[in-house]
VOGU-3710 file (C-alpha; in Angstrom, 3 decimals, decimal comma):
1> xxxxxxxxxx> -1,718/11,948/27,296  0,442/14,345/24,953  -0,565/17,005/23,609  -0,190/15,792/19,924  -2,688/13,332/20,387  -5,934/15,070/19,357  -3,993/16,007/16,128  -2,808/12,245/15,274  -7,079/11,453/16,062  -7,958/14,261/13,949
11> xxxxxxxxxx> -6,009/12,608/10,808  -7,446/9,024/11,810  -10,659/10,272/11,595  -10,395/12,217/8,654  -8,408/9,746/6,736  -11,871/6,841/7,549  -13,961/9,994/6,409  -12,313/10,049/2,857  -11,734/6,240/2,718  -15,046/5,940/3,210
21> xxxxxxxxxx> -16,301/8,385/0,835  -13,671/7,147/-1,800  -15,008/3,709/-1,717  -18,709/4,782/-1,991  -17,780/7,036/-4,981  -16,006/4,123/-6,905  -19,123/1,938/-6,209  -21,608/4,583/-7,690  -18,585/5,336/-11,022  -18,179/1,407/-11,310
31> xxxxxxxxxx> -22,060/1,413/-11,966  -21,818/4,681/-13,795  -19,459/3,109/-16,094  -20,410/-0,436/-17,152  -23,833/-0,643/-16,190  -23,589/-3,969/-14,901  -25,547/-5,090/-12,351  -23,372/-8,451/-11,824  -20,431/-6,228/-11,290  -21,807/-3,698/-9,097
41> xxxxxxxxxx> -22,674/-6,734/-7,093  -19,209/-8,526/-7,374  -17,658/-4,727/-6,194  -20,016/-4,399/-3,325  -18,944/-7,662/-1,916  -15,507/-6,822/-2,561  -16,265/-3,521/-0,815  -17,525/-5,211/2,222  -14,767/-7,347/2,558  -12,064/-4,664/2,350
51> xxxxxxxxxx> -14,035/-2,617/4,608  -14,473/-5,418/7,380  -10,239/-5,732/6,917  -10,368/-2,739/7,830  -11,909/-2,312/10,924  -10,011/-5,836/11,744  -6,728/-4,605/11,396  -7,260/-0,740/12,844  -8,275/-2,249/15,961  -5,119/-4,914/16,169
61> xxxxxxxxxx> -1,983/-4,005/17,180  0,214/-3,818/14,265  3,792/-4,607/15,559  2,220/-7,951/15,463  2,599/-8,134/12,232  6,000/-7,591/11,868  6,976/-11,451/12,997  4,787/-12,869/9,676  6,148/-10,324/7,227  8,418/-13,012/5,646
71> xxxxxxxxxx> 5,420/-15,235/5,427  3,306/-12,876/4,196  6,155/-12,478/1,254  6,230/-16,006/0,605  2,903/-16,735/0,018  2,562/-13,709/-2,058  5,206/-15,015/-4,462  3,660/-18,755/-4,327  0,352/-17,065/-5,300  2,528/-15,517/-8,484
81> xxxxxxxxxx> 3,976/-18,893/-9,350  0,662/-20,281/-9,218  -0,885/-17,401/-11,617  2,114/-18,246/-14,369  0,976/-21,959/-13,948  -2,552/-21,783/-13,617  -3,859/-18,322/-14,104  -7,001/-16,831/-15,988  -6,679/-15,010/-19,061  -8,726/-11,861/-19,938
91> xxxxxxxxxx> -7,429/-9,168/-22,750  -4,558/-11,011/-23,414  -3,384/-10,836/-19,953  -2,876/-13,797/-17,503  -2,858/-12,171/-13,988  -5,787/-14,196/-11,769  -6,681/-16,733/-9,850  -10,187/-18,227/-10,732  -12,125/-18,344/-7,293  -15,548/-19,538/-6,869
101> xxxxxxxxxx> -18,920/-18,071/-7,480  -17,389/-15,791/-10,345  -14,943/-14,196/-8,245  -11,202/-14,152/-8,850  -8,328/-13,716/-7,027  -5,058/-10,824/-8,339  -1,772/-12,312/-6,298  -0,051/-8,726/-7,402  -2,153/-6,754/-5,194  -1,120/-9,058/-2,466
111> xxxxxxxxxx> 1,908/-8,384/-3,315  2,353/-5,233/-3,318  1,091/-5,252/0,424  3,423/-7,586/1,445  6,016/-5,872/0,258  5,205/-3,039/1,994  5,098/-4,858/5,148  8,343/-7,315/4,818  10,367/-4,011/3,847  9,409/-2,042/6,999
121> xxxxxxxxxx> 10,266/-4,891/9,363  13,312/-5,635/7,560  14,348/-1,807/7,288  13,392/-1,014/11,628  15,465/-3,708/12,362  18,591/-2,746/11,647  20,752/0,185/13,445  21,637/2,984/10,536  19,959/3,270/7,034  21,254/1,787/3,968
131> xxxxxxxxxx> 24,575/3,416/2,668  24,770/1,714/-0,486  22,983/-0,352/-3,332  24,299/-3,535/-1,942  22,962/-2,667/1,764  19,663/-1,553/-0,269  19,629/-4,830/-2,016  19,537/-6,913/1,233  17,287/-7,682/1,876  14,474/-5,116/0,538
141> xxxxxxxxxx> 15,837/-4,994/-3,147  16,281/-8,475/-3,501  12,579/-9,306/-2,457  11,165/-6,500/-4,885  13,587/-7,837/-7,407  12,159/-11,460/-7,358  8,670/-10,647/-6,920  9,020/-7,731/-9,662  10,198/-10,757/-12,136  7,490/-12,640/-10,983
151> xxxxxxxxxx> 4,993/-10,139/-12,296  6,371/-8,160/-15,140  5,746/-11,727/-17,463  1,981/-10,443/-17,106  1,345/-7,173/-15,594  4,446/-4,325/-15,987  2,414/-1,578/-14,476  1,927/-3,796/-11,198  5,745/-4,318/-11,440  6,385/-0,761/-11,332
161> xxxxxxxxxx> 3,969/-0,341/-8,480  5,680/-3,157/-6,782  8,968/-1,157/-7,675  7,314/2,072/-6,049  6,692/0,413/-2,842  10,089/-0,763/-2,371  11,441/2,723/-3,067  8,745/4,198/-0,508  10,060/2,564/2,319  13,639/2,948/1,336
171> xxxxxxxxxx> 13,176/7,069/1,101  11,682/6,509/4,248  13,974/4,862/6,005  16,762/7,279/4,713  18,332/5,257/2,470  21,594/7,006/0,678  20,511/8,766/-2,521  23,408/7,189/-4,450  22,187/3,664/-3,656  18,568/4,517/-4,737
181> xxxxxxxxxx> 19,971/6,434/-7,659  21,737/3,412/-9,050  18,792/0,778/-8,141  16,408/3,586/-9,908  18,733/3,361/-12,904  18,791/-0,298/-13,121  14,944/-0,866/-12,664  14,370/1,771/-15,390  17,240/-0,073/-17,770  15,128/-3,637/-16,692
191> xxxxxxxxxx> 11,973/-2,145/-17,539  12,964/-0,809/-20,538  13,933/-3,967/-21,582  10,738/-5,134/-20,888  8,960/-3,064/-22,875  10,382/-3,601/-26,172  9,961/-6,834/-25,449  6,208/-6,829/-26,173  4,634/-5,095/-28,713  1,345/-3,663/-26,901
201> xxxxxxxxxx> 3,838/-2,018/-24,375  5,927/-0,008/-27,283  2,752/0,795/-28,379  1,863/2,408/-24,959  5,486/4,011/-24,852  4,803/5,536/-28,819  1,080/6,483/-27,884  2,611/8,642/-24,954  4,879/10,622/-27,490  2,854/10,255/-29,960
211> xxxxxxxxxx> -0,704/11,148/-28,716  -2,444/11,623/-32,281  -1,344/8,294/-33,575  -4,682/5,928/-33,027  -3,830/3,324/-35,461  -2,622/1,697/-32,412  -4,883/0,031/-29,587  -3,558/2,488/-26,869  -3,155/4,988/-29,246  -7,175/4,849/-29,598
221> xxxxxxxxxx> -7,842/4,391/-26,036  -5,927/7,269/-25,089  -7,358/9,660/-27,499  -11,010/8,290/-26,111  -10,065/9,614/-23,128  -9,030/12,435/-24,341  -12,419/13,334/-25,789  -14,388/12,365/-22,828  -12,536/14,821/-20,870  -13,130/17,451/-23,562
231> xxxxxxxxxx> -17,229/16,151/-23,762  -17,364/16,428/-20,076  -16,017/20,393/-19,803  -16,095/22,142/-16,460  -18,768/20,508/-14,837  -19,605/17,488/-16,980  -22,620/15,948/-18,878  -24,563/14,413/-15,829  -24,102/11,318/-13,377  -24,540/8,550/-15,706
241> xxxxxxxxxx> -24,746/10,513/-19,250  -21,493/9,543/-20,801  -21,574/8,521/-24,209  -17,772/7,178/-24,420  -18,758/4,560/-22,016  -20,833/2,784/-24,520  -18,288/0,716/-26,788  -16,461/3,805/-27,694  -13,463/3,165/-24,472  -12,633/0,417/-23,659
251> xxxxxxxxxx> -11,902/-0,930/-20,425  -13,949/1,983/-18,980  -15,220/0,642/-15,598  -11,299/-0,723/-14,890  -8,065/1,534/-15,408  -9,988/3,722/-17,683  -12,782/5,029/-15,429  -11,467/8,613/-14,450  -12,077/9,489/-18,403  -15,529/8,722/-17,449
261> xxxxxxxxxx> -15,377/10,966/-14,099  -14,067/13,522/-16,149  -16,912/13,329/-18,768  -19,713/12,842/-16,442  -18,383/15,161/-13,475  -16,292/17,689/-15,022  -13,108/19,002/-14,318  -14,632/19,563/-11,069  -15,340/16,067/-10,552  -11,331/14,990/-11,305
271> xxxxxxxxxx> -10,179/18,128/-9,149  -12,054/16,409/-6,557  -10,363/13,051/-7,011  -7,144/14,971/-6,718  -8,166/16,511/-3,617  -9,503/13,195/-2,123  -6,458/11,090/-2,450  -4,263/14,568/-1,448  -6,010/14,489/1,897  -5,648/10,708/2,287
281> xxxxxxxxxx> -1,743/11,491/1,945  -1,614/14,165/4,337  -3,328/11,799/6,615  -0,825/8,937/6,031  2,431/10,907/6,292  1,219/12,691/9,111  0,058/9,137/11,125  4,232/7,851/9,514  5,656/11,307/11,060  4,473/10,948/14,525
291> xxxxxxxxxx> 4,457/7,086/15,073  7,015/6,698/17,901  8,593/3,413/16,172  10,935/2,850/13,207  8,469/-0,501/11,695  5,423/2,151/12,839  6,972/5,042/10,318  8,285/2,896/7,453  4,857/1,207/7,347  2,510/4,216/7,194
301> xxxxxxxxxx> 4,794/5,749/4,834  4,924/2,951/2,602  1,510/2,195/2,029  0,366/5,759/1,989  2,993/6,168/-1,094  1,971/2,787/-2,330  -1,950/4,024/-2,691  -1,325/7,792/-3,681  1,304/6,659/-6,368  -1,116/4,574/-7,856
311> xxxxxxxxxx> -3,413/6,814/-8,034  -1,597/9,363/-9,374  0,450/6,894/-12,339  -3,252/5,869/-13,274  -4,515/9,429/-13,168  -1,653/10,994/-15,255  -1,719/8,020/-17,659  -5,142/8,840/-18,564  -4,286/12,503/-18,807  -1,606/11,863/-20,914
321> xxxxxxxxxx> 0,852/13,436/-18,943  2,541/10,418/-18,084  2,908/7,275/-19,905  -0,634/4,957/-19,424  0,662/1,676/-17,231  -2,602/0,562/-16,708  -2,627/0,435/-13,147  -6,131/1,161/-11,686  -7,388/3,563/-9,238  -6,880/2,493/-5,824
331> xxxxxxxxxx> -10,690/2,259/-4,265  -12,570/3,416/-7,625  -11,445/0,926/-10,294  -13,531/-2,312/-10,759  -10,795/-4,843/-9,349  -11,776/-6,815/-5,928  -8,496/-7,876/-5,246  -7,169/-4,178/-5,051  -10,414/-2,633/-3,337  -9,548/-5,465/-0,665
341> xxxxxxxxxx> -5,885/-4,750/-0,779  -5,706/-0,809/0,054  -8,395/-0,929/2,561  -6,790/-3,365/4,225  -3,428/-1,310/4,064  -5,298/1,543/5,408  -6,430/-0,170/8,147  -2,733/-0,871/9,245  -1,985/2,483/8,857  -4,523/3,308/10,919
351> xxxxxxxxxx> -2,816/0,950/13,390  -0,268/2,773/13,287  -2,128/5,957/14,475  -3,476/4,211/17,119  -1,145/2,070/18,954  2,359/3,957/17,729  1,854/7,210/19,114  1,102/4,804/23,043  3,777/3,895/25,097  4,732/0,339/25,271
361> xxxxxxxxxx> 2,020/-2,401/25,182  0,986/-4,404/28,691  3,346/-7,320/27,618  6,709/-5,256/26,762  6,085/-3,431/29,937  5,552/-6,835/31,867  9,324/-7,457/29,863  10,746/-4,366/31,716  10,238/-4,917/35,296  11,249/-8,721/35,259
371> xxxxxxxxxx> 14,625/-7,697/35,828  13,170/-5,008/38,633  11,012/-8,431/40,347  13,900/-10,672/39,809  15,831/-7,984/42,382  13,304/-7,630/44,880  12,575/-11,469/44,919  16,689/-12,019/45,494  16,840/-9,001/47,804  14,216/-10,129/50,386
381> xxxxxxxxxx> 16,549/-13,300/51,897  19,386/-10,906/52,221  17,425/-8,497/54,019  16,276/-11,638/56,453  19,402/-12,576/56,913  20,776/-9,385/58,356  19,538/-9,268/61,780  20,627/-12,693/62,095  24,218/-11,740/61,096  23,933/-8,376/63,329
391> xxxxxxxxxx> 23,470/-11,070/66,626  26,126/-13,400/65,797  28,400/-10,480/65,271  27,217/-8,809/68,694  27,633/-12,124/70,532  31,442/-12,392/69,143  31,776/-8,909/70,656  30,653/-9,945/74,335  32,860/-12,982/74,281  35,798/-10,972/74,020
401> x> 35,139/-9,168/76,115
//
């Protein structure tokens, strides 16, 4: 065993601990925050079903994986197809599936998971790093590309996560800077497109720059949150005390609930947040840094970025130090599909702490010495046949003799 090991178990362990702790926080601040029974119970479910993925994928080997990546893709992009055809609408936005029982289904979170996934099989496969934007494109940029189209029609703050998780396992792969330079310059020229293509998303844009204007909807939402973080002070106005939770923000329990963190716990409550999803990045790079395998390193890497970028584009939205995309809080937010999602995505990379850091599984090594059996089998007539030849060759001699 090497001597790295108990480090590499150290950040598996640790990175359950604050998984764990992350998801039992968001089911106490999705309470906090709506006060809905029906959805506390819809989360918990959720909850238990992310957490069972989980343990299900932590304990499988995950260079199994790699051979259903394109599937995984495809389906991922049917779902999307299906949620422009069929989808539910809520606020204006069409991005589920209607499921039954109540529950529904978000293909984007699948996505972005898939994604992840296709893009570090693709990416280990191949013998040097992409050199250029057309290497980049092929075929990692061309997937995001599609399935970015695919969800920008109803959701532009899942597109950009989509967008982060290509880049993720591009950096990681060591992609040329100049090829990610110029795909970074065309997303952000699509994008901002996009944007002043709809009206509620200039409004997000002006709210950003403009942070007193609230005649507009995001203009008001943002200076809500602005006040509950100035209610809630240093150490905040109590576990289920906030008074901007009650009709005053909107949205509060979704992509609006650190406001309510903030109010309730304090700055010390969203320096812990920070802290939490620090440590859950430390853990992630470190598992990506020691995994022995290319698919092993561009996985972890990804969906470590994937999680702690989401987190931190939600949390400096509702800060106003970044412009609000709406993108929830991986493992806090209400949202099933996305509690589901990133546990799920942990558990790989915990996969990846596990079984990359090992030598090569019982069937690769079986692979090896085929070649080694296949001698030994061919080797064994020759070696009968010798003394046979030795006689025949001694008898000759006497003859002549």
């Amino acid at each position: 065993m090497s001597r790295s090991r108990p480090e590499a178990r150290g950040a598996e362990q640790l990175l359950v601990i604050v998984a764990m702790g992350l998801v039992a926080f968001g089911v106490v601040m999705v309470y906090s925050a709506s006060a809905s029974l029906t959805l506390l119970e819809h989360h918990a479910v959720y909850a238990a079903i992310g957490l069972a993925a989980l343990w299900l994928l932590a304990r499988k080997d995950y260079r199994h994986i790699a051979s259903l990546a394109p599937s995984m893709l495809m389906v991922a992009a049917l779902l999307l197809v299906l949620v422009l055809a069929t989808g539910v609408e809520r606020n204006g936005a069409q991005r589920w599936l209607s499921l039954p029982g109540g529950f529904t289904l978000q293909p984007s979170e699948l996505a972005k998971v898939a994604l992840c996934v296709f893009g570090a099989a693709a990416l280990a496969g191949r013998r040097q790093a992409p050199r250029d934007w057309r290497e980049a494109m092929r075929p990692v940029g061309a997937a995001a590309a599609v399935l970015c189209g695919l969800v920008v029609v109803t959701d532009l703050g899942s597109a950009i996560a989509v967008g982060l998780a290509a880049a993720a396992v591009l950096i990681a792969s060591g992609a040329a800077a100049g090829a990610l330079a110029r795909l970074g310059l065309a997303a952000a020229a699509l994008a901002g497109g996009m944007i002043a293509a709809e009206p509620y998303r200039t409004q997000r844009l002006t709210a950003f720059l403009h942070p007193s204007d609230v005649t507009v909807a995001a203009g008001y939402q943002l200076h809500e949150a602005q006040l509950a973080f100035g209610t809630g002070g240093l150490f905040g106005v109590g576990l289920g005390q906030s008074v901007t939770k009650l009709s005053y923000l909107p949205e509060a329990h979704t992509d609006m609930i650190v406001p309510i963190v903030g109010e309730e716990l304090g700055v010390i409550g969203v320096f812990g947040l920070l802290i939490a999803f620090g440590l859950l990045a430390w853990c992630g790079y470190s598992v990506a840094l020691r995994a022995k395998d290319p698919f092993g390193k561009l996985l972890a890497a990804g969906l470590t970025t994937l999680i702690v970028g989401q987190a931190l584009l939600n949390i400096g939205g509702t800060l106003g130090v970044l412009p609000f995309t709406g993108v929830p809080v991986p493992l806090i937010s209400y949202g099933g599909t996305s509690l589901i999602a990133t546990l799920a995505a942990i558990g790989l990379v915990l996969s990846v702490g596990t079984y990359g850091t090992q030598p090569l599984a019982a069937p690769e090594r079986v692979k090896a010495r085929k070649p080694a059996a296949r001698r030994r089998a061919t080797a064994r007539p020759q070696a009968a046949a010798r003394p046979a030849q030795a006689g025949a060759v001694r008898a000759r001699r006497r003859r002549a003799m």
